[in-house]
N, C-alpha and C positions, 0 to 999 in steps of 0.2 A: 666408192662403194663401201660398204660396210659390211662383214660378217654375221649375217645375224643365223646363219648355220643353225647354235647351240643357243636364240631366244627360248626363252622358257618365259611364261607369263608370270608373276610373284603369285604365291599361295594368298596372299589380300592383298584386296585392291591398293595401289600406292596414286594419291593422291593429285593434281593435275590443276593446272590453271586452266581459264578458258583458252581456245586455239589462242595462238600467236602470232601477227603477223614478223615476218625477220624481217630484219634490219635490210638487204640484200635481196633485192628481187631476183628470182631465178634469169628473167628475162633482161634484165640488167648485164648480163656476163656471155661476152659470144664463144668464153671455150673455156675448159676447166681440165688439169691435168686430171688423170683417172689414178687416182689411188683407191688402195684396197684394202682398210684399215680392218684389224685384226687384235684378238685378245691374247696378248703377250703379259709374261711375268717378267720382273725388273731383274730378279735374282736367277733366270731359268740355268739349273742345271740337271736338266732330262738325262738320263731316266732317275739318276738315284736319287731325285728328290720326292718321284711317287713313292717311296717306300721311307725316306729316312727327314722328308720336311715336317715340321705340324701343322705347318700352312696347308697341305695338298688339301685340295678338295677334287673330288672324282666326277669329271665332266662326261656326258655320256661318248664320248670318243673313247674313256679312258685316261684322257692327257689333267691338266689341272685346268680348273674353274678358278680363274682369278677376278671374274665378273659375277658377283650373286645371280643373277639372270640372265645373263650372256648382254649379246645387243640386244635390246628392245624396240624396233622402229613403233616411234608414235607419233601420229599424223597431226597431233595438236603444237607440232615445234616441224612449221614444214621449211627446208631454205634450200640445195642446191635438188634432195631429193625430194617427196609428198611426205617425206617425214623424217624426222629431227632420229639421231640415236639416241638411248636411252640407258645410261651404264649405271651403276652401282657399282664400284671398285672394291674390291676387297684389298687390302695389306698386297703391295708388291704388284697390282695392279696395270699393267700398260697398254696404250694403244701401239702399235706401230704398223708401217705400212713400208714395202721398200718400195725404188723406183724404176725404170726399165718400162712402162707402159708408155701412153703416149695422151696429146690432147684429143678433147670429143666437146662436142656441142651438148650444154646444158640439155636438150633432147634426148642426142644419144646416150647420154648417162641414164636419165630415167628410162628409157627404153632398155638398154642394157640389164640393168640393178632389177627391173622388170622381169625379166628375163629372166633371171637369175634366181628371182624369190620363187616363179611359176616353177622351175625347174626343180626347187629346195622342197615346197611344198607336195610332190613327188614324191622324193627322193626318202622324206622324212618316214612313212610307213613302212617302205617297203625296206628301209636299213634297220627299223624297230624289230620286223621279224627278221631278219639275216643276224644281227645282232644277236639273238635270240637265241639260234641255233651256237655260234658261235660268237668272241666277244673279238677275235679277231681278225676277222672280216670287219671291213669298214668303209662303207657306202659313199658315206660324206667326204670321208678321207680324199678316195679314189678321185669323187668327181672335182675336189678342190682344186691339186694337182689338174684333170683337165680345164677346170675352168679360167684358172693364171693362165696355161700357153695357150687358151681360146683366147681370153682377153690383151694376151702379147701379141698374139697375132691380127687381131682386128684392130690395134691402136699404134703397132709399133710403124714408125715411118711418118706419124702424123704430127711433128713440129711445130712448137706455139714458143713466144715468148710470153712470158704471165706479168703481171703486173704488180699482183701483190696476195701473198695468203690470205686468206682470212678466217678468222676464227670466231665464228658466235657458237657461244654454249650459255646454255639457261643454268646456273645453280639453284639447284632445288634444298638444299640442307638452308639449316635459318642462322648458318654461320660462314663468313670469307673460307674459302680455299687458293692455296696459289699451284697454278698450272704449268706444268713443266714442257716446253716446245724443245725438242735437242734433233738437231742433222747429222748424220756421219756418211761419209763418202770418202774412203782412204784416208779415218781419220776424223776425229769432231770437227766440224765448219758452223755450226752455229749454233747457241744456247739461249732463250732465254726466260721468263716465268713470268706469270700474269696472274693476278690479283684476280680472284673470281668472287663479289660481292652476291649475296642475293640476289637471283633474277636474273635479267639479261645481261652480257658483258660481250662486244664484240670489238676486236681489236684486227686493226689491218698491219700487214707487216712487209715494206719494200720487198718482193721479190728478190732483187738484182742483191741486198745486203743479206742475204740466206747462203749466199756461197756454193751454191748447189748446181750441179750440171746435170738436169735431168734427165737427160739421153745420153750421159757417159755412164763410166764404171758404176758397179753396183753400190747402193747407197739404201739408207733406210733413214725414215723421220718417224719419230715418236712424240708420244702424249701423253704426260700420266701426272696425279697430283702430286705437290710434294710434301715431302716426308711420311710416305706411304699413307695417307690419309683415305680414309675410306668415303670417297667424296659421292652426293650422287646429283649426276651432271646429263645433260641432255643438249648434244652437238646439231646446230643445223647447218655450220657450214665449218669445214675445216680440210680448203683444201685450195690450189693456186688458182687462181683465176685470172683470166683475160677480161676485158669491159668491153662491151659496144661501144662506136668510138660515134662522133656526133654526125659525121653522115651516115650512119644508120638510122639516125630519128633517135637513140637512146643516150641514156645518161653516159656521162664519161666517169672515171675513177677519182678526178678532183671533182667532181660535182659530186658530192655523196647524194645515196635519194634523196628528192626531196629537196635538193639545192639546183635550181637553175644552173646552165652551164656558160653563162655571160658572165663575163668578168665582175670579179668582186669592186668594191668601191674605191677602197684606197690602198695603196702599193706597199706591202710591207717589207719586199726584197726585191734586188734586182739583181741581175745576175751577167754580169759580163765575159764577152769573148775577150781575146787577146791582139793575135795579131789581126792587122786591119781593122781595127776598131778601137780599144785602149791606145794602141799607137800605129804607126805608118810602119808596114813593109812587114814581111815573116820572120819572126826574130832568127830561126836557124840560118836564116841567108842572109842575114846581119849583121854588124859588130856591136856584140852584146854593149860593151860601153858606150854607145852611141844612140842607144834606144829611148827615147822618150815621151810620155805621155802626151795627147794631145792634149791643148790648151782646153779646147772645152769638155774633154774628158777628166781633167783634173778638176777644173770647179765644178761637175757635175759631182763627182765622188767627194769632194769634201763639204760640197752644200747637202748630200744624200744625209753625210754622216751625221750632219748636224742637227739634223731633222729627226733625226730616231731610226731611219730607213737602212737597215743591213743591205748586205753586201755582198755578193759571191765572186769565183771565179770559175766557168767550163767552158777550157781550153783545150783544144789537140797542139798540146807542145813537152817537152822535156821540161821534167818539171824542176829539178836542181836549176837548169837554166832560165825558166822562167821567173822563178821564186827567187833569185839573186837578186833581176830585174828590179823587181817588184822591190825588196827588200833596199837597194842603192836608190830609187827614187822614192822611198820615205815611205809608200802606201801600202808595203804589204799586210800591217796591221789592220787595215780597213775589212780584210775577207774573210768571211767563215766559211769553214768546211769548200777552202777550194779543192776542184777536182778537174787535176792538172796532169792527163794522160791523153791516150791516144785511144780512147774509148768512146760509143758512140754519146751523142751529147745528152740525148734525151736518157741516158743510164744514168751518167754524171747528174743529171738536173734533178732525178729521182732519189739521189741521195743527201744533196745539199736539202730538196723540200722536206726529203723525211728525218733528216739530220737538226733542222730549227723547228721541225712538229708545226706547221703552217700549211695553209691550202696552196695549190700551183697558181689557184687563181688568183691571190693575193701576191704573185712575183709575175717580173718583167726579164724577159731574157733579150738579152741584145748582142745582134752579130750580123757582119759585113755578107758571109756568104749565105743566098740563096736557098742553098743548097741544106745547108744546117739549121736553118730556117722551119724549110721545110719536114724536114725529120722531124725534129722535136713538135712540131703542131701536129704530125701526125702521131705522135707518141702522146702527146700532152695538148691535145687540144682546150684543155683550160688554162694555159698560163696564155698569158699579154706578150704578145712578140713582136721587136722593133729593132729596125735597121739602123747601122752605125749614123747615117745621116740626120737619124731624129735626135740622136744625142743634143744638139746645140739648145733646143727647146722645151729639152725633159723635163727641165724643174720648173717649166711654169703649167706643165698640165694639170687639169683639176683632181688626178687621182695622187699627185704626190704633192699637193695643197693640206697638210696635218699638221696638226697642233703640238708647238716645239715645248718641252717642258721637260724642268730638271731632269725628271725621271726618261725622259726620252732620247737625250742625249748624253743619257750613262745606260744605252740600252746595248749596244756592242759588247759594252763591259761585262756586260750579264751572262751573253754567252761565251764568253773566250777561252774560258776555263774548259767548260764544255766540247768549244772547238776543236782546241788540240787535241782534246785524248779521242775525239771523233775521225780528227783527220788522221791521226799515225794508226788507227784501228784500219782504216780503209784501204791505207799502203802498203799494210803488211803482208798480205798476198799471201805465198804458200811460205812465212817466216812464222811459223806455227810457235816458235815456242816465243816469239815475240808478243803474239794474240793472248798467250796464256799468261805473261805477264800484267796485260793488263785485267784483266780477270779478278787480281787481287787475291787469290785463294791464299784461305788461312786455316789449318788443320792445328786440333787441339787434341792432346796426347793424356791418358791419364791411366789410374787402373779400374777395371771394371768390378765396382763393389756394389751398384745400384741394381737391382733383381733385372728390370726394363734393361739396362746396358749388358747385362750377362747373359742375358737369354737374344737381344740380337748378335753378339759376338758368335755365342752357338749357332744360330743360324744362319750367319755367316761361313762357320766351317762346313757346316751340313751342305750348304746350296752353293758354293761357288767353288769352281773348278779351272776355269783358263786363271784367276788370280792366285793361285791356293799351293805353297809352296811343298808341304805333304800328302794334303788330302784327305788325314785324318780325321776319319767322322766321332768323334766322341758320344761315349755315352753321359749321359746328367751328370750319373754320380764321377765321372772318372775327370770333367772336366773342371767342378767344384776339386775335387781334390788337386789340380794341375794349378789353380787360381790359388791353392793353398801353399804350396811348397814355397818352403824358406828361401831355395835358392833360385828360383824363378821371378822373371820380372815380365810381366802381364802387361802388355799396351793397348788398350780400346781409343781407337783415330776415328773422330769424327772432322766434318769440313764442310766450308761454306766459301762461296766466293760473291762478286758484286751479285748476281743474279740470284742468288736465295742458299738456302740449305740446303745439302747433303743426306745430314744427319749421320749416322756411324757407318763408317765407310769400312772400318778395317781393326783386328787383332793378330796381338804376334804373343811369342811367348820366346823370352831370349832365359838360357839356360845360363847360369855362370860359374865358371870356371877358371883354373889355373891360367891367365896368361891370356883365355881366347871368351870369348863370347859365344854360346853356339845357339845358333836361332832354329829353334824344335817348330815354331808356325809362324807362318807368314800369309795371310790370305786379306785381296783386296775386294772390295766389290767392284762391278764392272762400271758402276756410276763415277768411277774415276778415274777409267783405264786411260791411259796415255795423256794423263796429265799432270806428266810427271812428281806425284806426290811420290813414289819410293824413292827419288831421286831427296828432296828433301827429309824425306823420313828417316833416311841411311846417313843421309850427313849428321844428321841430329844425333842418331845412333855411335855412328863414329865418333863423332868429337867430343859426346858423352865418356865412351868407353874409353877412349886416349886419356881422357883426364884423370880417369881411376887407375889406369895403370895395365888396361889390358890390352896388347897390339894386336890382335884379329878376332874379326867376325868369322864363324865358319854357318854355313848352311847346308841341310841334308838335302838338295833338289831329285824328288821321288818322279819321275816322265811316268807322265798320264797320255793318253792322246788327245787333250785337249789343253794342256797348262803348260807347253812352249815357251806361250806371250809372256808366263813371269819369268822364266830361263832366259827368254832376250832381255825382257827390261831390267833384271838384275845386273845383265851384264853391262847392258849401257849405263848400269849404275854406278859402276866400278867395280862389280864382281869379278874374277878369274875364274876357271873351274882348275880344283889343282886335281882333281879323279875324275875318271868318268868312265861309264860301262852303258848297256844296255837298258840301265834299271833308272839311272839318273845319274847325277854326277856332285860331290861336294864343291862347293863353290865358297870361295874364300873371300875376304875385303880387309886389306890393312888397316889401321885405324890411322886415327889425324890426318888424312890427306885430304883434299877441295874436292868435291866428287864434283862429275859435269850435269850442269842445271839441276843444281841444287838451291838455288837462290831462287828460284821461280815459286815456290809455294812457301810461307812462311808459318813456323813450326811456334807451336806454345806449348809445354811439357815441363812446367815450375812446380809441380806435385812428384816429378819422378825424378827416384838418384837407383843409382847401381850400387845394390850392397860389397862388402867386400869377400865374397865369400871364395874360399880356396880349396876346392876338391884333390884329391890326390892325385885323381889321374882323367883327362880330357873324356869326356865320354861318347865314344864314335856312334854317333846319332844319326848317321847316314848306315851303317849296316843293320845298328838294330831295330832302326824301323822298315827297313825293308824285308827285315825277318820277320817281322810280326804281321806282316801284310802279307 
């Protein structure tokens, strides 16, 4: 569902292709999780950003317009709803929606969202005059609140496994935008951005690799362009979906529309079990040294290879123990993206197909039990499934009958590279700071001399509050003069990781002095939070300052009620507190020492040294900012 509460029509008309049919028939998907996406700012630090942002614009709530027009439902972009949303972003822009609802039938969602709009249409006059009287009364407000525990309560209990997100949105500007998809559920679980060309762009994304438990602890999934672009986009489907499976009479999820759901022609993967099938007997009631492929399982897998035909493995076994196996009898270079757990198979199959970007119907899975059989046809009714006994005559059927060609059989090669950084992504489980090294992130360090870079550092300190180590809202002129001072050294941290840009994530302003460093700001945006860039950032900091000759960081930490999270993450950064009171506490870091995961994000700062400047006496920048506050 979408908020469209605060639509407002544009003052002219904006412009519209003829209706559209989507990519995704509503009819096509027999359940769709109910989110209830919503206009959020990237940077919100309510309240004192209504008074101290120059972004605020004044939405008739009173809260901030981060959408020019709010939602706009227009009926010419119709796909899960009778009409596509319609956003204009303004700077700082976001969708977000949390989770905690439940599934509903492509129906009941329009019947709902129905419901909902009759309801708003209501509501909208009679909060104009209440408004009217008073600007603190708030109608909309009120019924929002009841409408989320209406909507928990009619959906909660009702359990789906989904298949895959999906995302069409129309780009209407005449230039690319890239799209920003991020999960968090105790924690970031998935990130990644998507090229939005002119026009239509609809991209599906494995549910099962989103990370996300949608009927556990609370969680939120977001939307928004990157690098705050003020894009204007228009959603008809952005949201999890289930498919009609083919005893319904409807298409399945590998048959996109419009594709038949009969098997494709020629075999481009196949995908093996393990025990009772690759070899005799269950390998954990085995002696591993003693386990060996069958004979016509091995010339199938080496005539597969030769052929161009990749290779899987979705097994329920131990996967150190299986992968030795595999590895002492020569072939375990033969498999991409095995998935060697004790998960159900048709999860496993969904990640090896979305892992090589191939249809199901193009792969053959093969396994001895019944039983696993049957799960995966009913999960993946388009892939080809065969029993361990059809192995002996696999390589002469006419779907794995393809044309052997240099380029064909240096096709494994192609992916391998790919494979592994695919497969150690998928094991890493809750090894969070594992995921984040693959990530790649790379933060580049400099001083903010560019007017563009000055003016988001300042809005930075103005709007972020759980990152923001004083809190100090500066005025223009005081902050120009703070970038001026001799003995100041000014840090503007931008970052980027494999998934896209940042953009400036963060400014500090470290003080120098006799012997210590004293960091007067520190504020991050929350586009970064817990991954671990302060951890790198400090190290850079440290081993800077040890080189010049200064043995500690000291910092003023001012306790807000919301800026905790940088008091923890200093500390797991190696901070101490050597004071602490009611007000906040100074917090100290020796210099030269390995701080913990600091090696996870990697730091570029070849523009910046530490002057050597020696004041006569340390200046206690924890009390006299507490005085001025």
């Amino acid at each position: 569902m979408w908020q469209t509460d605060w639509a407002e029509q544009p003052g002219q008309s904006i412009s519209h292709e003829s209706p559209q049919v989507s990519g995704l028939a509503h009819d096509a998907v027999s359940a769709a999780y109910l989110l209830s996406w919503a206009e959020h700012c990237i940077e919100c630090a309510v309240p004192d950003c209504y008074t101290l942002c120059s972004l605020y614009v004044q939405r008739r709530d009173r809260k901030c317009a981060r959408f020019k027009f709010g939602i706009l439902p227009n009926p010419q972009y119709p796909g899960l709803f009778p009409y596509g949303a319609e956003i204009i972003f303004r700077r700082w822009g976001k969708l977000e929606s949390t989770f905690g609802f439940g599934a509903v039938t492509p129906a009941r969602a329009r019947s709902l969202d129905r419901a909902d709009r009759t309801v708003l249409n209501g509501i909208r006059p009679v909060s104009s005059v209440i408004r009217g009287m008073s600007p603190h009364y708030r109608v909309n407000g009120a019924y929002a609140v009841f409408r989320e525990k209406l909507l928990h309560g009619l959906t909660s209990g009702r359990t789906q496994t989904f298949d895959e997100f999906v995302i069409e949105v129309w780009n209407l500007d005449s230039t690319p935008v890239r799209l920003v998809l991020e999960c968090w559920q105790d924690g970031p679980k998935f990130r990644t951005s998507i090229t939005l060309n002119p026009g239509r762009t609809i991209q599906r994304i494995p549910a099962a690799t989103m990370n996300v438990d949608l009927y556990g602890e609370f969680g939120v999934i977001r939307a928004y362009p990157e690098n705050d672009a003020e894009a204007h986009l228009v959603f008809s489907w952005l949201d999890f979906v289930k498919y009609r499976r083919v005893s319904d009479g409807n298409a399945s999820p590998d048959a996109r529309p419009g594709t038949p759901v009969s098997a494709a022609g020629k075999v481009k993967c196949v995908i093996w079990d393990l025990d009772r099938t690759a070899w005799d007997g269950i390998l954990g009631e085995s002696d591993a040294d003693k386990v060996s492929l069958r004979p016509d399982v091995l010339r199938t897998m080496l005539a597969l290879d030769d052929r161009g035909i990749l290779q899987s493995i979705a097994s329920k076994n131990d996967h150190d123990s299986a992968w030795s196996v595999l590895q002492r009898l020569g072939v375990a270079h033969l498999f991409l993206y095995p998935q060697i757990n004790w998960e159900p198979k048709s999860l496993n199959l969904r990640r090896i197909i979305a892992s090589l970007n191939i249809g199901a119907d193009s792969c053959v899975f093969i396994d001895d039990s019944a039983f696993e059989r049957a799960e995966v046809a009913h999960e993946l009714p388009g892939i080809r499934i065969l029993s361990d006994s059809d192995v002996p005559s696999l390589i002469d059927r006419p779907e794995f009958d393809v044309p052997v060609t240099k380029e064909s059989q240096q096709r494994r090669g192609f992916y391998v590279a790919e494979s592994e950084r695919q497969r150690e992504s998928l094991e890493y489980g809750e090894r969070y700071e594992a995921f984040l090294k693959t990530c790649k992130m790379e933060a580049t360090l400099f001083r903010p001399t560019n007017p563009e870079h000055i003016e988001r550092c300042l809005e930075l300190l103005h709007r972020s509050n759980q990152l923001n180590l004083s809190t100090q809202r500066y005025a223009r002129e005081d902050f120009a003069a703070l970038l001026e001072r001799p003995d100041a050294l000014c840090v503007c941290t931008s970052c980027r990781d494999r998934f896209g840009d940042y953009g400036i994530v963060g400014f500090a302003s470290i003080i120098l002095s006799s012997g210590t460093l004293q960091l007067k700001d520190f504020v991050l945006s929350c586009r970064v939070a817990q991954k671990k860039l302060e951890n790198a950032w400090f190290q850079w900091l440290s081993t800077l300052a040890s080189a010049n000759g200064y043995h500690k960081i000291s910092a003023a930490y001012l306790k807000t009620s919301r800026n905790d999270v940088l008091r923890t993450a200093l500390m797991e950064s190696g901070f101490v507190e050597a004071r602490k009171d009611a007000g906040g506490s100074q917090l100290e870091l020796t210099t030269g020492a390995t701080l913990p995961a600091s090696d996870i994000v990697s730091i570029s700062a070849e523009s910046l040294a530490l002057k050597s400047v020696v004041a006569e006496k340390p200046q206690e920048l924890y009390s006299d900012t507490r005085e001025s506050r």
